[in-house]
N, C-alpha and C positions, 0 to 999 in steps of 0.2 A: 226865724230858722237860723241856726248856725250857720257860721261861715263850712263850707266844706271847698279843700284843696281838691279840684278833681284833676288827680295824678292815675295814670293806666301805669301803675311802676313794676319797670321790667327786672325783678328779682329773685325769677325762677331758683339760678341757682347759687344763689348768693347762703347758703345753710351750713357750708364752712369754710368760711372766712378765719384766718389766724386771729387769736384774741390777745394779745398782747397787754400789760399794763397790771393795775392793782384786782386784785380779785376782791369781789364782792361777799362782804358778808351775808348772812341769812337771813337778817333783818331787810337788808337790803332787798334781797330775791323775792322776799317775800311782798315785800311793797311794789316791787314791779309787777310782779304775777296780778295782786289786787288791782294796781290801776289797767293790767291790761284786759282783768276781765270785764272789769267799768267799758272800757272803750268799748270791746266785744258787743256788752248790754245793750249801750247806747248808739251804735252804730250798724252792727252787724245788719247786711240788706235779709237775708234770710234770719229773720225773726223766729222760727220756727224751730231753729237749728239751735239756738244762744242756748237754752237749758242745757244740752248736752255740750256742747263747749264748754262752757262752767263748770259741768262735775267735773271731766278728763282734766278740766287743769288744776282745778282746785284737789283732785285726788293725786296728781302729779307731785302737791309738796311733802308726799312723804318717802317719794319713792327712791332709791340709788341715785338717781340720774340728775333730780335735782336739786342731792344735795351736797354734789362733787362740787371740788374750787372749779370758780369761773372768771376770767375776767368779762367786762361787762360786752364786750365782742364777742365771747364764744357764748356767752349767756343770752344773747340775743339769737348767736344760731341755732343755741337748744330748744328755745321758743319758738323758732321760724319751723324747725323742724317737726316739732310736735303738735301747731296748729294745723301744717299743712298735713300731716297723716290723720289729723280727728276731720279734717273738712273735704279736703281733697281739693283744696282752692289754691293754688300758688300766687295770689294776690294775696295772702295774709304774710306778712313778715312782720320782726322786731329786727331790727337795724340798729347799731353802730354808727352814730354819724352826725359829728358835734354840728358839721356847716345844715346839713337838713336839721339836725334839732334847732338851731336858731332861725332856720328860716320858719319852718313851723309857727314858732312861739312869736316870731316877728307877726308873721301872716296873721294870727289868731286876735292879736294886741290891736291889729291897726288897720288900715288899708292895704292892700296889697301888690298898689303898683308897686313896682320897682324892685321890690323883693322873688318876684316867681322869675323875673329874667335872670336873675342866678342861680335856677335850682337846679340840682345838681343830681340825677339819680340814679340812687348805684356808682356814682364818682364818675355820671356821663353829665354834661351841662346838653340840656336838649335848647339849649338855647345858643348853641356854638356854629357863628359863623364858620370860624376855620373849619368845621367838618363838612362843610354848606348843608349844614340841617341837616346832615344826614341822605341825602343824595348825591348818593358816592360817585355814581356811574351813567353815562348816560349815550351812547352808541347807537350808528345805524348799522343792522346785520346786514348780512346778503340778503338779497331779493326786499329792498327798502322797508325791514321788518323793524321797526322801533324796541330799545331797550334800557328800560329804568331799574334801576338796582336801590331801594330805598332799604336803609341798615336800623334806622328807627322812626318810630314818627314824633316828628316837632311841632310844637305851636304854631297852629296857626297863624299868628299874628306876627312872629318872626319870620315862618318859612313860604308866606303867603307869594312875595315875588321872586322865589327859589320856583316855586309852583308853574306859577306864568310862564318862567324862563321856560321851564322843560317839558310843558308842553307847547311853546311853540318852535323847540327847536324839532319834536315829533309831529308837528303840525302832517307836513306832507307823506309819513310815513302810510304805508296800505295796511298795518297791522302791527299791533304793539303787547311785547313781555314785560311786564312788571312782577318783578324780583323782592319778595317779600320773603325766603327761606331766612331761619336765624333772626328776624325782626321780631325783638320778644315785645314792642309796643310804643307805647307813649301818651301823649296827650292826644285822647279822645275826639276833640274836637274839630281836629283837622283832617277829621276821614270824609265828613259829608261834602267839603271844598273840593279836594280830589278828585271823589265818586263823582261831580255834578258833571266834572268835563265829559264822561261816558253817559250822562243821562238827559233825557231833554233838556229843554230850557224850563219847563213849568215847576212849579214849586211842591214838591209832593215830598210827605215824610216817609222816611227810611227806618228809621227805629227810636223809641224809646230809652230815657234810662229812668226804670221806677228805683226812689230813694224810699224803701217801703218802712225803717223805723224814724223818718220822717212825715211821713206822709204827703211826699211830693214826688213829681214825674217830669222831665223834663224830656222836650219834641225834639227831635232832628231834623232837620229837611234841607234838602238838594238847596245850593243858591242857585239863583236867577242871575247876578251879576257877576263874572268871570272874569280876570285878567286878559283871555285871551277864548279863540273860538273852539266848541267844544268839539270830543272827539267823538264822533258817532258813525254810525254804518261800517265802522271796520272790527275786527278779530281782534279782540285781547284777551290775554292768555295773562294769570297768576300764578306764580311760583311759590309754591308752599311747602315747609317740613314741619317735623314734630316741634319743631325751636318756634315756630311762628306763632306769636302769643298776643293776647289781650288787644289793646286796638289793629294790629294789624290782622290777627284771627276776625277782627269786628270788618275791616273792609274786604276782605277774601269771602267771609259769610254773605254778608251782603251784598256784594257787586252777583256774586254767583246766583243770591235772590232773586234778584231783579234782573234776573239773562244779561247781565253788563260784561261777562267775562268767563271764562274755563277756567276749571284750576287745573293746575299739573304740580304732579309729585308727591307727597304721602300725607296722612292722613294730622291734623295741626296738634294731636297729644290728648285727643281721647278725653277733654274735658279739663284737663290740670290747671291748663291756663283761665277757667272759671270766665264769663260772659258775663265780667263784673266790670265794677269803676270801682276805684280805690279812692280814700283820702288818706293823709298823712298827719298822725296826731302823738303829739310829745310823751311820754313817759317822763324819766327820769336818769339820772348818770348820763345824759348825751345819748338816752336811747330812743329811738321815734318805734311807733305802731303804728302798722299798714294796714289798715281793715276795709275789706269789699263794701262799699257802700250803696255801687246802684246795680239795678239787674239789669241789663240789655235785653229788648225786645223790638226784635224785629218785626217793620209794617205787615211784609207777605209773610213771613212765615206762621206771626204769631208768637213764635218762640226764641228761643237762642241754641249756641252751641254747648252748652256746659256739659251736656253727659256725656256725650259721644263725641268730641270736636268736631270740626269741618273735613270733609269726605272732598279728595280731587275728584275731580272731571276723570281726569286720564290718570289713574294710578302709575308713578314709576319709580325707584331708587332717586330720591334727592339731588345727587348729584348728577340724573342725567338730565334732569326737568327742563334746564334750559335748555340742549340740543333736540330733544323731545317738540317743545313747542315753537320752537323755532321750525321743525322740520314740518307738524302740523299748521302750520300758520302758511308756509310756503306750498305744502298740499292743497290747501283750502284756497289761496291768489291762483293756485295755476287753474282748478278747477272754474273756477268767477272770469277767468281774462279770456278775453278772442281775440287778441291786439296777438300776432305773433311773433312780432318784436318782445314784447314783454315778456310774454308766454315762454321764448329761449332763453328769457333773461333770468327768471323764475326757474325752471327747469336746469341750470348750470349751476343756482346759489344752490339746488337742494343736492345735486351730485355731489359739490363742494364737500356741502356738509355731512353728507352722508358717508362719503369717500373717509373724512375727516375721523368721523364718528367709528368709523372701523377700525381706524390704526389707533384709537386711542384706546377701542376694547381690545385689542392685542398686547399693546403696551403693559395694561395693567390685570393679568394675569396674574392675580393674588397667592401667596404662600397658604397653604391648608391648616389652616388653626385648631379647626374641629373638632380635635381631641380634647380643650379647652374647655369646650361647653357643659354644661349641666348646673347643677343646683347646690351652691356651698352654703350650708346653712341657710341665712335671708337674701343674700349673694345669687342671681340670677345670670348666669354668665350662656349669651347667646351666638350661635353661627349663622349668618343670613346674607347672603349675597356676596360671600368672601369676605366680608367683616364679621370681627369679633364686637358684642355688647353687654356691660353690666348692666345692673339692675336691682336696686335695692325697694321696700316697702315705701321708704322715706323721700326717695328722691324720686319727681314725677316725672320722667322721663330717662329711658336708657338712653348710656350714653356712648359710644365708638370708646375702645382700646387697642394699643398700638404696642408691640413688640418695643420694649427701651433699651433691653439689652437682656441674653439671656431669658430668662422665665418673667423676667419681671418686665411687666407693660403697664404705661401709661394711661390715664384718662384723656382723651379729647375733648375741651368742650365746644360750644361752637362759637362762632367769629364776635358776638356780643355777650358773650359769658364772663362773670369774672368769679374767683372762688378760689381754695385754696385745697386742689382735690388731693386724694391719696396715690401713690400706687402702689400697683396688686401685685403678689409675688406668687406664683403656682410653685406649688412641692411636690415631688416626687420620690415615688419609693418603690424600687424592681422597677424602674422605666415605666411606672403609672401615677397619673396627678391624683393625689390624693387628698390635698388640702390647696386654700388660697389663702395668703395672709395680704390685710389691708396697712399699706406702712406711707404714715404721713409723716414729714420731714425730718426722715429720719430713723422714727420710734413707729415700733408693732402697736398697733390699736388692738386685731383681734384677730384671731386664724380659724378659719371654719372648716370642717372636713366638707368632703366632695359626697354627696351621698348615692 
């Protein structure tokens, strides 16, 4: 069997990136497109799908779009672009990215110690101490509520006594949030170590990952051997938004399977982020392909998330999820305690919070956008909960805009996104919007009427 990189690489919205440098001949584009449909072939985990991938891109070489100057940056985001609107997987990317192309071509040559502890994805090293792996945050709330805030997930093999560390400093907590909103993923491997603290000690698998144009499957299952002791019999609660993507979409699906946890907060994006594993395989010009290599299938379900992503427990706007399960977590101890010492003690953190929670919805009485909304050409511009949101065909997820000055507002993306977005300019004529113009750094892209 091949070697395969199994990278969960968090590249939602990496589709445009500035492309800087020499622009690519035709011959060139051309050769890349042929080897990316090769990969596609040879890799893609839905086999069933490859015929139709291959017309859409091979019909692609004659059209306007691919046959504008490109450098070999913006030519990798035309391709990112166009796989993810024929598939609806945002696990497909072409990339930019001499240090991943070399680590790729390294990887494939030889063995791979020593090379994956520098990889680097999306220009994040998941293997960086300084960030400590990516567990940023770790607090005790009121009423001794535990709270981990993980921003992406790392190797196991690095972040393995990161792990230990945090849960035994939640060891004596009564109930614990774990913070997975904006966590677009990572390496796979490190969800079942995790999961195990919440699930007995015995050894039972969790899910599959079928590599079906290999014809292999590889088992998950809970460890038995743990740094530290696991966490069981108490409330944990998951924080999830539309950003929460690919392995961490896999532990929020899963701990939810298995009754190990609620989710709180919106729904993880409807399928985009794909119930795939990815590898990482070279092109050409320093360009890598990201093609979904395995399906995830889960033990109890049976299934995975792909069509519909993962549905919270407790539906609520993203940014109230954590005062939300915080406040449920402390409902559900007061309800469990007949100690009533505790019971006052419980009973004062949820006042707290509640108290809290009110001056903070006063505070943020939002300015009324809503005349903003409607449909400019493929431009989907939304009003929902006092935010404004666009929304294009291409890009799998809406995303928050923000007043910049005047008519013209900015994209937001969220706290692990990197990209190089545009902002939107609304026109008006007699005091009514009538057009949106899209202007990236600088320069008009395209102005669409409001219909």
């Amino acid at each position: 069997m091949k070697k395969i990189i199994h990278l969960i690489v968090p590249v939602l919205l990496l589709v445009s990136t500035v492309g800087f440098g020499q622009a690519l001949n035709p011959k060139q584009k051309k050769q890349i497109l042929k080897e990316l449909i090769s990969l596609v072939e040879k890799n893609y985990v839905l086999q069933d799908s490859v015929q139709e991938i291959k017309n859409h891109l091979e019909k692609a070489q004659n059209s306007e779009a691919f046959n504008k100057e490109y450098s070999a940056s913006q030519f990798g985001a035309y391709l990112t672009t166009m796989l993810r609107s024929i598939t609806r997987d945002a696990h497909f990317a072409v990339l930019h990215d001499p240090g991943m192309y070399q680590m790729v071509l390294a990887m494939q040559q030889g063995p791979a110690s020593g090379v994956a502890q520098n990889a680097a994805l999306g220009g994040r090293n998941l293997n960086d101490s300084r960030k400590n792996f990516f567990f940023t945050k770790l607090e005790i709330l009121g009423g001794n509520v535990g709270y981990l805030k993980i921003e992406q997930i790392p190797p196991l093999e690095s972040a393995r006594a990161t792990v230990d560390a945090s849960m035994a400093f939640l060891k004596h907590t009564h109930a614990l949030v774990i913070d997975l909103r904006s966590n677009p993923g990572g390496v796979g491997g490190f969800i079942p170590y995790l999961m195990s603290y919440f699930l007995p000690g015995n050894r039972q698998l969790l899910y599959t990952r079928e590599f079906l144009a290999m014809d292999s499957t590889s088992y998950l299952y809970t460890h038995e051997d743990l740094g530290g002791d696991r966490y069981l019999d108490k409330p944990v609660y998951i924080l999830i938004n539309r950003f929460t993507g690919s392995a961490a979409t896999n532990m929020a699906y899963t701990m939810k399977s298995f009754d190990a946890a609620l989710l709180v907060g919106e729904n993880t994006g409807l399928g985009y982020r794909g119930a795939h594993s990815a590898t990482v395989l070279p092109l050409q010009e320093n360009l890598v392909g990201i093609v979904p290599v395995g399906r995830v299938v889960n033990a109890k379900t049976k299934t995975n998330w792909r069509e519909n992503g993962v549905d919270p427990d407790i539906a609520c706007p993203p940014e109230d999820a954590l005062g939300i399960a915080h406040q449920t977590a402390l409902q559900y101890l007061i309800s469990q305690n007949s100690n009533p010492e505790i019971k006052n003690e419980l009973n004062a953190a949820l006042e707290s919070l509640q108290n809290n929670q009110s001056a903070k919805s006063e505070e943020n009485v939002s300015e009324d956008l809503s005349e903003y909304a409607g449909q400019y050409g493929e431009t989907t511009i939304s009003w929902e909960n006092g935010k404004l949101f666009t929304k294009r065909p291409t890009v799998p997820v809406k995303l928050e805009i923000r007043r910049k000055e005047g008519e013209m507002f900015k994209i937001i993306l969220p706290p692990n996104a990197r990209g190089n977005v545009p902002d939107l300019q609304f026109n008006r004529k007699d005091g009514q919007i009538i057009s949106l113009t899209t202007i990236r750094d600088g320069n008009e892209e395209r102005t669409e009427k409001k219909e």
